[in-house]
C-alpha positions as CSV (number, residue, x, y, z in Angstrom):
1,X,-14.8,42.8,-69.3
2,X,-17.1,44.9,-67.1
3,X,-16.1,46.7,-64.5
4,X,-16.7,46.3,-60.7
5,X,-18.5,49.6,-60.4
6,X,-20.1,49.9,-63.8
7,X,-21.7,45.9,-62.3
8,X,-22.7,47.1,-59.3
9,X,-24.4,50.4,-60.8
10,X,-26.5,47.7,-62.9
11,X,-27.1,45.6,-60.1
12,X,-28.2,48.1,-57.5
13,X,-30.6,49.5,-60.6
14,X,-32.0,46.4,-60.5
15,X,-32.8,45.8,-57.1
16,X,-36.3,47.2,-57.2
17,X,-39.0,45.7,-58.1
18,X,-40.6,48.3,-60.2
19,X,-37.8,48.5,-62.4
20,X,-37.5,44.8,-62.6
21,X,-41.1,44.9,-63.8
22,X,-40.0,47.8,-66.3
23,X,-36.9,45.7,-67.6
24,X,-39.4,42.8,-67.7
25,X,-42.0,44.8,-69.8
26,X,-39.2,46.2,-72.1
27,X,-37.9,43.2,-72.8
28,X,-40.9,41.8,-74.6
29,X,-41.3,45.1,-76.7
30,X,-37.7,44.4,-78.3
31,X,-35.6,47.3,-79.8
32,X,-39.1,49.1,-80.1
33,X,-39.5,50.1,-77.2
34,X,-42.4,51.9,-75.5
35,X,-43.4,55.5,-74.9
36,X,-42.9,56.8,-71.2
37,X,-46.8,57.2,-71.0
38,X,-47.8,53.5,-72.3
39,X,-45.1,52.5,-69.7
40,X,-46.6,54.5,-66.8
41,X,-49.9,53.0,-67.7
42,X,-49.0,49.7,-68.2
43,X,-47.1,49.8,-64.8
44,X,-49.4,51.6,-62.9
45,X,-46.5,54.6,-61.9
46,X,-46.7,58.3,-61.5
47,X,-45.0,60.2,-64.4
48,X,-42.7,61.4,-61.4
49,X,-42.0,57.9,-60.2
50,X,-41.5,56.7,-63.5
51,X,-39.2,59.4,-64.5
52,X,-37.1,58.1,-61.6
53,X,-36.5,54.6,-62.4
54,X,-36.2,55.3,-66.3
55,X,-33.0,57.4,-64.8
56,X,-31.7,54.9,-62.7
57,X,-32.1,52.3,-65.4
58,X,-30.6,54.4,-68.4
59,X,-27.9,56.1,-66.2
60,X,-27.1,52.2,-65.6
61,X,-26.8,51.4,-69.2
62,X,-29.7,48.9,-69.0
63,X,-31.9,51.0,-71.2
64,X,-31.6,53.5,-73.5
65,X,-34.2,56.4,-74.8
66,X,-34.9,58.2,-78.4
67,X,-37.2,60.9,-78.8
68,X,-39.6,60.7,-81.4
69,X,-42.0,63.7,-82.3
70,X,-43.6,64.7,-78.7
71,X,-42.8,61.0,-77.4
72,X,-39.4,59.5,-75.8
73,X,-39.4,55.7,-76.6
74,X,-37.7,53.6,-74.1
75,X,-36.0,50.6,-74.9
76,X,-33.9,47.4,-73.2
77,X,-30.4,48.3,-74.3
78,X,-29.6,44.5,-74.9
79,X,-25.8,45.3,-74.6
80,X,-25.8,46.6,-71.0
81,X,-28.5,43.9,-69.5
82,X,-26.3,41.3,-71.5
83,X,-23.2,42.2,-70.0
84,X,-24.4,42.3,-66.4
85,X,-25.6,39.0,-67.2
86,X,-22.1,38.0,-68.5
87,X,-19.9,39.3,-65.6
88,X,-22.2,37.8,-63.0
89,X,-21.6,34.6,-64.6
90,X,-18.1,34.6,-66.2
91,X,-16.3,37.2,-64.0
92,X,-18.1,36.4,-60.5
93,X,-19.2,32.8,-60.7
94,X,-16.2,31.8,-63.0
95,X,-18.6,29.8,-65.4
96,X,-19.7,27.5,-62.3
97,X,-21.2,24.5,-63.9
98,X,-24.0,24.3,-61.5
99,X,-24.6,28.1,-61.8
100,X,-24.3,27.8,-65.5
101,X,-27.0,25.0,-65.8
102,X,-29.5,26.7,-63.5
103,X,-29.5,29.3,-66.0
104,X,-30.0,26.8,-69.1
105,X,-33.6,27.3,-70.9
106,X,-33.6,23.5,-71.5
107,X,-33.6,22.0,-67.7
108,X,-35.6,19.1,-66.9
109,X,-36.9,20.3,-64.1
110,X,-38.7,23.5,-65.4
111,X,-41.9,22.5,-67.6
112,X,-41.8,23.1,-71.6
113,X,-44.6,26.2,-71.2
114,X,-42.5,27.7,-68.8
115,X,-39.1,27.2,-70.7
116,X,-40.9,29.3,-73.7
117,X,-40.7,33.4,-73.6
118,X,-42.1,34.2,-69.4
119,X,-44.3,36.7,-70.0
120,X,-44.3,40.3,-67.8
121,X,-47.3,39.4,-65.5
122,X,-48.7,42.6,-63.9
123,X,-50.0,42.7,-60.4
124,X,-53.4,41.2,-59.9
125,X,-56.0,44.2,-59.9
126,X,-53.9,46.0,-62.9
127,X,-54.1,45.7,-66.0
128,X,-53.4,47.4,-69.3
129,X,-56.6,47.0,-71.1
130,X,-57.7,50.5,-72.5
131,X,-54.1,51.5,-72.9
132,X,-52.9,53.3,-76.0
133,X,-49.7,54.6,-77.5
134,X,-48.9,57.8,-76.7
């Protein structure tokens, strides 16, 4: 079981919405991760701004980083986003049926594209054509 402050240091990570769109983004790359510069591309961040929500996120345990020659590679730590998933719904909502079934990828009321993988959509103007690993 999580704890109460290790939850609310995910949450409050979380409650921005460029590091929403960086959880987002890292999700799709899987344990592979991304290098800091693709990220900042992709994104549209400073390396400075960047730098800060990486923190936040990692310190959170929501992501996790390896270096790799002249390259840190950040990744979704699936355990940590997993188990903030986990308390808000066991510990918090106590397995609430109708909380539970909004979260079901199978509802009727959500058409079958949507139900499939949502894809990180970036901002209209930005894009990440061009972009290359670093």
């Amino acid at each position: 079981m999580m704890e109460q402050s290790k939850a609310l240091a995910a949450l409050s990570a979380l409650a921005h919405g460029d590091r929403l769109d960086l959880i987002r983004l890292l999700v799709q790359t899987g344990d592979g991760g991304l290098p800091a510069g693709e990220i900042a591309r992709t994104l549209g961040l400073s390396a400075s701004r960047l730098s800060f929500h990486l923190s936040a996120l990692e310190q959170a345990g929501l992501l996790r980083s390896q270096k790799v020659a002249r390259n840190v590679i950040y990744a979704v730590d699936a355990a940590g986003l997993g188990a903030i998933i986990a308390y808000l719904l066991n510990d918090c909502c106590m397995e609430h049926p109708e909380v539970v079934a909004c979260c079901r990828h199978d509802r009727p009321d959500i058409p079958a594209e949507a139900r499939l993988r949502r894809p990180f959509r970036l901002p209209e103007g930005q894009g990440a054509e061009g972009s290359t690993k670093t």
